[in-house]
The first five atom37 places (N, CA, C, CB, O) and aatype in JSON, in Angstrom:
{
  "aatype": [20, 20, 20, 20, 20, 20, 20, 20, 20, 20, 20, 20, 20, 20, 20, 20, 20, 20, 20, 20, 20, 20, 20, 20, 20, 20, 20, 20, 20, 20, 20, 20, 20, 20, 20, 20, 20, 20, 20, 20, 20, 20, 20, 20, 20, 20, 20, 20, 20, 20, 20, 20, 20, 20, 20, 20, 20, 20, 20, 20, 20, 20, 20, 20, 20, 20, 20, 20, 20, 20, 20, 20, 20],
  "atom_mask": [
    [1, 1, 1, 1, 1],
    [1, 1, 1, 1, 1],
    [1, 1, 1, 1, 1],
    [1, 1, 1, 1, 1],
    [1, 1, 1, 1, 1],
    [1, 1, 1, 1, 1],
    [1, 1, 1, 1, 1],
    [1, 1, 1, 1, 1],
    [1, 1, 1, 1, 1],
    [1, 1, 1, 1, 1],
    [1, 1, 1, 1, 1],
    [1, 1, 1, 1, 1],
    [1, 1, 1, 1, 1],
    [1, 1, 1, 1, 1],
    [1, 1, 1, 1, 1],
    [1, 1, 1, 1, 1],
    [1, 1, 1, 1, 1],
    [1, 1, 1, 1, 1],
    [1, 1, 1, 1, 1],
    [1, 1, 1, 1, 1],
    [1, 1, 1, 1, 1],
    [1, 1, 1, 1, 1],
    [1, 1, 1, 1, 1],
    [1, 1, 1, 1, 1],
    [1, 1, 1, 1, 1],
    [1, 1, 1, 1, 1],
    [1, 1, 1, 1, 1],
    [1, 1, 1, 1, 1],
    [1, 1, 1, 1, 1],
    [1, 1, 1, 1, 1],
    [1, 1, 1, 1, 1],
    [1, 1, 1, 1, 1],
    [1, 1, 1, 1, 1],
    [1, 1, 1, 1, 1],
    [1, 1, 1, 1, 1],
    [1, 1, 1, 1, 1],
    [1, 1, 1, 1, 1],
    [1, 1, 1, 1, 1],
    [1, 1, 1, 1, 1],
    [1, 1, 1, 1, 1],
    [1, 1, 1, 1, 1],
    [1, 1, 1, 1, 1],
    [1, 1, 1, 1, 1],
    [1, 1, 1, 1, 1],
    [1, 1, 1, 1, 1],
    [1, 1, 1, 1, 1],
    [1, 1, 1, 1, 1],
    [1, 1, 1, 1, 1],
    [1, 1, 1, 1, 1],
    [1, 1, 1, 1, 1],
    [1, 1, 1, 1, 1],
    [1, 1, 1, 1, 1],
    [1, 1, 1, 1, 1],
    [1, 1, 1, 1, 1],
    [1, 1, 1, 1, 1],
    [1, 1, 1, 1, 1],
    [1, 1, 1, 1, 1],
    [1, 1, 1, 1, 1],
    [1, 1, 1, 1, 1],
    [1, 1, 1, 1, 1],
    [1, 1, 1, 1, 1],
    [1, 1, 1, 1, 1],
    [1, 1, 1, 1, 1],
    [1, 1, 1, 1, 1],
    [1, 1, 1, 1, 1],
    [1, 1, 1, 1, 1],
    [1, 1, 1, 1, 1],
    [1, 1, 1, 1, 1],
    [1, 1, 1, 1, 1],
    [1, 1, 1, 1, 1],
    [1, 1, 1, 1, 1],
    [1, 1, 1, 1, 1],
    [1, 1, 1, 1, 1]
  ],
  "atom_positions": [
    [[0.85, -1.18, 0.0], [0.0, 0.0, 0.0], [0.89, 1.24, 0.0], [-0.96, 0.0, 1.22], [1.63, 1.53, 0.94]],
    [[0.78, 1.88, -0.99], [1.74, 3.21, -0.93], [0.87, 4.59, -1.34], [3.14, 3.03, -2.12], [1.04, 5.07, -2.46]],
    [[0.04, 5.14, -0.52], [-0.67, 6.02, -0.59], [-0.17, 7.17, -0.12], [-1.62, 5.74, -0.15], [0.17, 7.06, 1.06]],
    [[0.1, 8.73, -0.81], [0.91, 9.41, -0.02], [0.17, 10.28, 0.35], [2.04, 9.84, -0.48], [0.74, 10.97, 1.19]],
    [[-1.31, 10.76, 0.05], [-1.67, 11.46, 1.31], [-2.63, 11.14, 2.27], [-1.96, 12.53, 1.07], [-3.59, 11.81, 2.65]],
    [[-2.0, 9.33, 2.81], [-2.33, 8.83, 3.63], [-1.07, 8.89, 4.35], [-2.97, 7.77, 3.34], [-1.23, 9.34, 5.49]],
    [[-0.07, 8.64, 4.11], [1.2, 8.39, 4.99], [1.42, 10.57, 5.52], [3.0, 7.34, 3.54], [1.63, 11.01, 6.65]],
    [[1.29, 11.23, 4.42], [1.25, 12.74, 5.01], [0.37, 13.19, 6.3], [0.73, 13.62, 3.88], [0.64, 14.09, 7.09]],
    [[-1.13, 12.06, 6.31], [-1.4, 12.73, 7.47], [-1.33, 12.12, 8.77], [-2.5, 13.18, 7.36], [-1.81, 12.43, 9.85]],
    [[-0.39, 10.92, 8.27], [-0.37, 10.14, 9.49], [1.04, 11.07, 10.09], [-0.18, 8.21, 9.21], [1.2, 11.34, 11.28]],
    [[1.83, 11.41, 9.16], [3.21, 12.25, 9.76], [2.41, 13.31, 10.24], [4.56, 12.82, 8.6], [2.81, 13.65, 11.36]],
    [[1.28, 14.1, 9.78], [1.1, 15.55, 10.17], [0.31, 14.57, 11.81], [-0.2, 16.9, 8.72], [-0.17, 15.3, 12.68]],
    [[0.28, 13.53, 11.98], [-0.71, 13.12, 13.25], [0.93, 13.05, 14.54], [-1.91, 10.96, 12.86], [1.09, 13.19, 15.75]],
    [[1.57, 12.85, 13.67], [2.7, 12.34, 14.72], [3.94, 13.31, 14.92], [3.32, 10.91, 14.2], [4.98, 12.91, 15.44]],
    [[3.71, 15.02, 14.33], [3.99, 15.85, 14.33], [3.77, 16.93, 15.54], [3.68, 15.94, 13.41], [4.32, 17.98, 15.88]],
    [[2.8, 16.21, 15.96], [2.31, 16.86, 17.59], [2.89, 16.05, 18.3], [0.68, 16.91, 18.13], [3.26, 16.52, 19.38]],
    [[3.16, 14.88, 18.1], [4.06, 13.93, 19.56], [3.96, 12.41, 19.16], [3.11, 14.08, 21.45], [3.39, 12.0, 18.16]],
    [[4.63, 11.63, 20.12], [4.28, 10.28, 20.17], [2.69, 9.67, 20.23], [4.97, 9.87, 21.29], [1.76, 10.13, 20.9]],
    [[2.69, 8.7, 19.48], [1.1, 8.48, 19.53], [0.85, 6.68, 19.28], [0.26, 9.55, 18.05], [1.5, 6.17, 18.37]],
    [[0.15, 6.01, 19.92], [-0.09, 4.97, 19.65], [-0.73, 4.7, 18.1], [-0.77, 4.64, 20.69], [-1.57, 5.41, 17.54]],
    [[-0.28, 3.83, 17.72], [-1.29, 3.17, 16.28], [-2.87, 3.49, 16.09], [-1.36, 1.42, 16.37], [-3.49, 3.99, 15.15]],
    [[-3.32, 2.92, 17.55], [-4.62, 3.21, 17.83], [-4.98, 4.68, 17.78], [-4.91, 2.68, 19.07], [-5.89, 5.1, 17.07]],
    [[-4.16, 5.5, 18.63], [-4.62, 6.63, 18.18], [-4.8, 7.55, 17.31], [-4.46, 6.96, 18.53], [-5.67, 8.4, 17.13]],
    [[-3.26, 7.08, 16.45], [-3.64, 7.34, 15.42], [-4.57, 7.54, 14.64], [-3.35, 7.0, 15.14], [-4.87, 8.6, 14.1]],
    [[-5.19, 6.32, 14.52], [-5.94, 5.45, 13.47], [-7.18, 6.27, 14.14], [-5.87, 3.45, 13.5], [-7.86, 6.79, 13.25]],
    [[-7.64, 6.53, 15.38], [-8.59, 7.9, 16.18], [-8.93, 8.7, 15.26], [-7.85, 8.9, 17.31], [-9.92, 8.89, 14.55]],
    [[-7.55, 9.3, 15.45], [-7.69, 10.87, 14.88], [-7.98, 11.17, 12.94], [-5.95, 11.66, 15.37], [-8.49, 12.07, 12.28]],
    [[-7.36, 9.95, 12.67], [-7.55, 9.54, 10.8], [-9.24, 9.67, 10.82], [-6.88, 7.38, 10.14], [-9.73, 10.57, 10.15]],
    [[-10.27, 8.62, 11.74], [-11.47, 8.6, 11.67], [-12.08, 9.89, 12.24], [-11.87, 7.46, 12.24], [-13.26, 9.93, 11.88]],
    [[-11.83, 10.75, 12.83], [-12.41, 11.95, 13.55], [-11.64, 13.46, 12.55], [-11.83, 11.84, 15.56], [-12.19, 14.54, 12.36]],
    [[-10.8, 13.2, 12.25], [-10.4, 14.27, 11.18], [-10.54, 14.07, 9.57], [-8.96, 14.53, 11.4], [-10.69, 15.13, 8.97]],
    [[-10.53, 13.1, 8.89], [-10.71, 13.04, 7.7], [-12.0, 12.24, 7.69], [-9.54, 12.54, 6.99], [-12.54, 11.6, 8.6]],
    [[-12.43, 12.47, 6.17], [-13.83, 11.92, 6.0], [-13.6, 10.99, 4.74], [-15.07, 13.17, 5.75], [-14.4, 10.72, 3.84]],
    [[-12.08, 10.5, 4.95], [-11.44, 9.47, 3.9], [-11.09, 8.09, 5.0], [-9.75, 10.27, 3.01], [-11.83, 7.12, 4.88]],
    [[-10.55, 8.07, 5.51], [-9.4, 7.37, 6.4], [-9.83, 6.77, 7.45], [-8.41, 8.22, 6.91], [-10.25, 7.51, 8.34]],
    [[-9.87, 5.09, 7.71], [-10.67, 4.22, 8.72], [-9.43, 4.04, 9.92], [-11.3, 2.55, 7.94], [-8.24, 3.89, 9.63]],
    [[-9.81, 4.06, 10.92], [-8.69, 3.03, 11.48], [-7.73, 2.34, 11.11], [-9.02, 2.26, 11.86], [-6.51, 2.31, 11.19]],
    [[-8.77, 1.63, 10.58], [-7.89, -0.18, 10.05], [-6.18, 0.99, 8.85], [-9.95, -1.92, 8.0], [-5.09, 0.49, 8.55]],
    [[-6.48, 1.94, 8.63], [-5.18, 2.66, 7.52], [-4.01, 2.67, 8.17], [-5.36, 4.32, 7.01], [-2.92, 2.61, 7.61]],
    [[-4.2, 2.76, 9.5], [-3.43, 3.82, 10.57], [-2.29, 2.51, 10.57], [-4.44, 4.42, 12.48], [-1.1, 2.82, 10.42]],
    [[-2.56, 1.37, 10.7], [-1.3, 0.09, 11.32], [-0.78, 0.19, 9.55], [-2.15, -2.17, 12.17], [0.38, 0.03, 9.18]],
    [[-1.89, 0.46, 8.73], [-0.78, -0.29, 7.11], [-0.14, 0.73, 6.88], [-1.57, -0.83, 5.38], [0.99, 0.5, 6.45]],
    [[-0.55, 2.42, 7.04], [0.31, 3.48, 6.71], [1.85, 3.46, 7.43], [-0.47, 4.75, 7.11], [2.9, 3.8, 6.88]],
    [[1.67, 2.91, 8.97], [2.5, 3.01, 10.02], [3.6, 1.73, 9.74], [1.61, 2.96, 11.46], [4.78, 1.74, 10.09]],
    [[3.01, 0.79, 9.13], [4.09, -0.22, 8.86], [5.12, 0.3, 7.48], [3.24, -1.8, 8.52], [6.34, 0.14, 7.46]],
    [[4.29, 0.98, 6.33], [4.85, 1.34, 5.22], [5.86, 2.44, 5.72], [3.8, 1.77, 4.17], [6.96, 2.6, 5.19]],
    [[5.44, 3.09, 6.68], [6.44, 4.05, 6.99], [7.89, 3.99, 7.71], [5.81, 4.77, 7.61], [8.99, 4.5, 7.5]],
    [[7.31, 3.06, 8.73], [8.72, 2.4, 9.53], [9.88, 1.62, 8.06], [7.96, 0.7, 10.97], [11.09, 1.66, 7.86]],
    [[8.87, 1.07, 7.42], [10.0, 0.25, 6.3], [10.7, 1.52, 5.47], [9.03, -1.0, 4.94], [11.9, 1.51, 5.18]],
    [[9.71, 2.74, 5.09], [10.6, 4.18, 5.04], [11.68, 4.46, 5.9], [9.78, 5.33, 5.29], [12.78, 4.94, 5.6]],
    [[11.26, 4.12, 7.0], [12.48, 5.16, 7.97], [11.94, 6.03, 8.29], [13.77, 5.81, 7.4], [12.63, 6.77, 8.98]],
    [[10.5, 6.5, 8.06], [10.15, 7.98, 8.07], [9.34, 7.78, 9.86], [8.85, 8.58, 6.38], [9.13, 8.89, 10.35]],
    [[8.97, 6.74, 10.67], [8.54, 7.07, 11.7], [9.32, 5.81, 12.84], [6.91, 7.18, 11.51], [9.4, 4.65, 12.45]],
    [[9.81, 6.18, 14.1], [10.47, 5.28, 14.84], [9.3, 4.45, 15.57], [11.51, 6.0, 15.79], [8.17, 4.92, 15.49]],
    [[9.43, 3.54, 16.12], [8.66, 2.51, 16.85], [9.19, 2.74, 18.09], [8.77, 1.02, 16.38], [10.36, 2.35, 18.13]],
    [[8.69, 3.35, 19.42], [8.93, 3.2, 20.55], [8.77, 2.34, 21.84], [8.69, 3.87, 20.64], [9.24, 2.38, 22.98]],
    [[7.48, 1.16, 20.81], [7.72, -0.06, 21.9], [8.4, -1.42, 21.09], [6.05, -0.56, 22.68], [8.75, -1.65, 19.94]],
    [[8.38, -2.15, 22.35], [9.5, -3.89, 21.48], [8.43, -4.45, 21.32], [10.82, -5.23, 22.53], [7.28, -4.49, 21.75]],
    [[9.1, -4.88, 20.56], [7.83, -6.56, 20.03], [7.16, -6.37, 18.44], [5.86, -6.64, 21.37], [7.73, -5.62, 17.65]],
    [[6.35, -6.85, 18.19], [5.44, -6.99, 17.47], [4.86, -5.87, 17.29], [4.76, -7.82, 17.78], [4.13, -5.41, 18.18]],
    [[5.18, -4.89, 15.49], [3.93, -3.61, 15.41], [2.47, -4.26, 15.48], [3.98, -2.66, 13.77], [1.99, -5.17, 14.8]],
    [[1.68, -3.2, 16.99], [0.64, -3.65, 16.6], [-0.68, -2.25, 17.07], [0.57, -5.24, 17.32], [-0.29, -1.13, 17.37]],
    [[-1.77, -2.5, 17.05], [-2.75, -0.9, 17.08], [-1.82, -0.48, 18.87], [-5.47, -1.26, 17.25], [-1.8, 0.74, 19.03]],
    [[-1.27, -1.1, 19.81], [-1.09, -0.64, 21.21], [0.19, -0.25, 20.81], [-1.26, -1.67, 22.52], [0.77, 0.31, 21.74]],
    [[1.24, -0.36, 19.25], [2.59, 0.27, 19.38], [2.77, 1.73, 19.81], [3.21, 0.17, 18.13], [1.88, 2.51, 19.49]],
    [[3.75, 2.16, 20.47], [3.69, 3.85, 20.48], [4.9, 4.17, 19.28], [4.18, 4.68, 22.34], [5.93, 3.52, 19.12]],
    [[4.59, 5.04, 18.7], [5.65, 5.48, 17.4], [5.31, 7.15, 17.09], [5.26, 4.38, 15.7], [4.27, 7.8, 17.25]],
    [[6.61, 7.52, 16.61], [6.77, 9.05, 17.07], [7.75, 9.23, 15.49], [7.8, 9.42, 19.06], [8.33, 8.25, 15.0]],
    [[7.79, 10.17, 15.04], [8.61, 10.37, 14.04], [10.06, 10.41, 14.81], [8.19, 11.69, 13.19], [10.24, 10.23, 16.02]],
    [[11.21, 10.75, 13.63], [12.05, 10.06, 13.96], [12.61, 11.66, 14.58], [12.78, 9.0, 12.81], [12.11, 12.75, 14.29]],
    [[13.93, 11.36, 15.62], [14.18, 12.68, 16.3], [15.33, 13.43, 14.79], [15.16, 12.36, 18.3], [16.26, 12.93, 14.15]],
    [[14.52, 15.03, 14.74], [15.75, 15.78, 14.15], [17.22, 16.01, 14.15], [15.57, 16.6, 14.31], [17.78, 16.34, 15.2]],
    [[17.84, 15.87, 13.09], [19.18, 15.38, 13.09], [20.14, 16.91, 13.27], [19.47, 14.43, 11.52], [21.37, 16.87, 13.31]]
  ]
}
């Protein structure tokens, strides 16, 4: 899945701070009148394989991961 202004508003979601999958996937359904939940884990996986957002818990990505873009260099 390579949708880019699905992965833009998941960065503009994680631009305010660290955020779980789940919440993500919240704010996709309460701000756009495109974007389900279920987007928030496939945008968030396409992105980590970018590089473009870090994973802040271990284990398995899943809707309870917390992930934050990556820190400015």
């Amino acid at each position: 899945m390579r949708n880019p202004e699905l992965l833009e508003l998941v960065a503009q979601r994680l631009a305010y701070g660290p955020a779980t999958v789940e919440a993500v996937g919240q704010w996709l359904l309460t701000e756009t009148s495109r974007w389900m939940p279920t987007h928030a884990l496939k945008a968030v996986r396409q992105m980590r394989q970018d590089g473009s957002v870090v994973v802040l818990s271990s284990g398995k990505l899943t809707s309870k991961s917390q992930v934050s873009l990556p820190a400015a260099a």
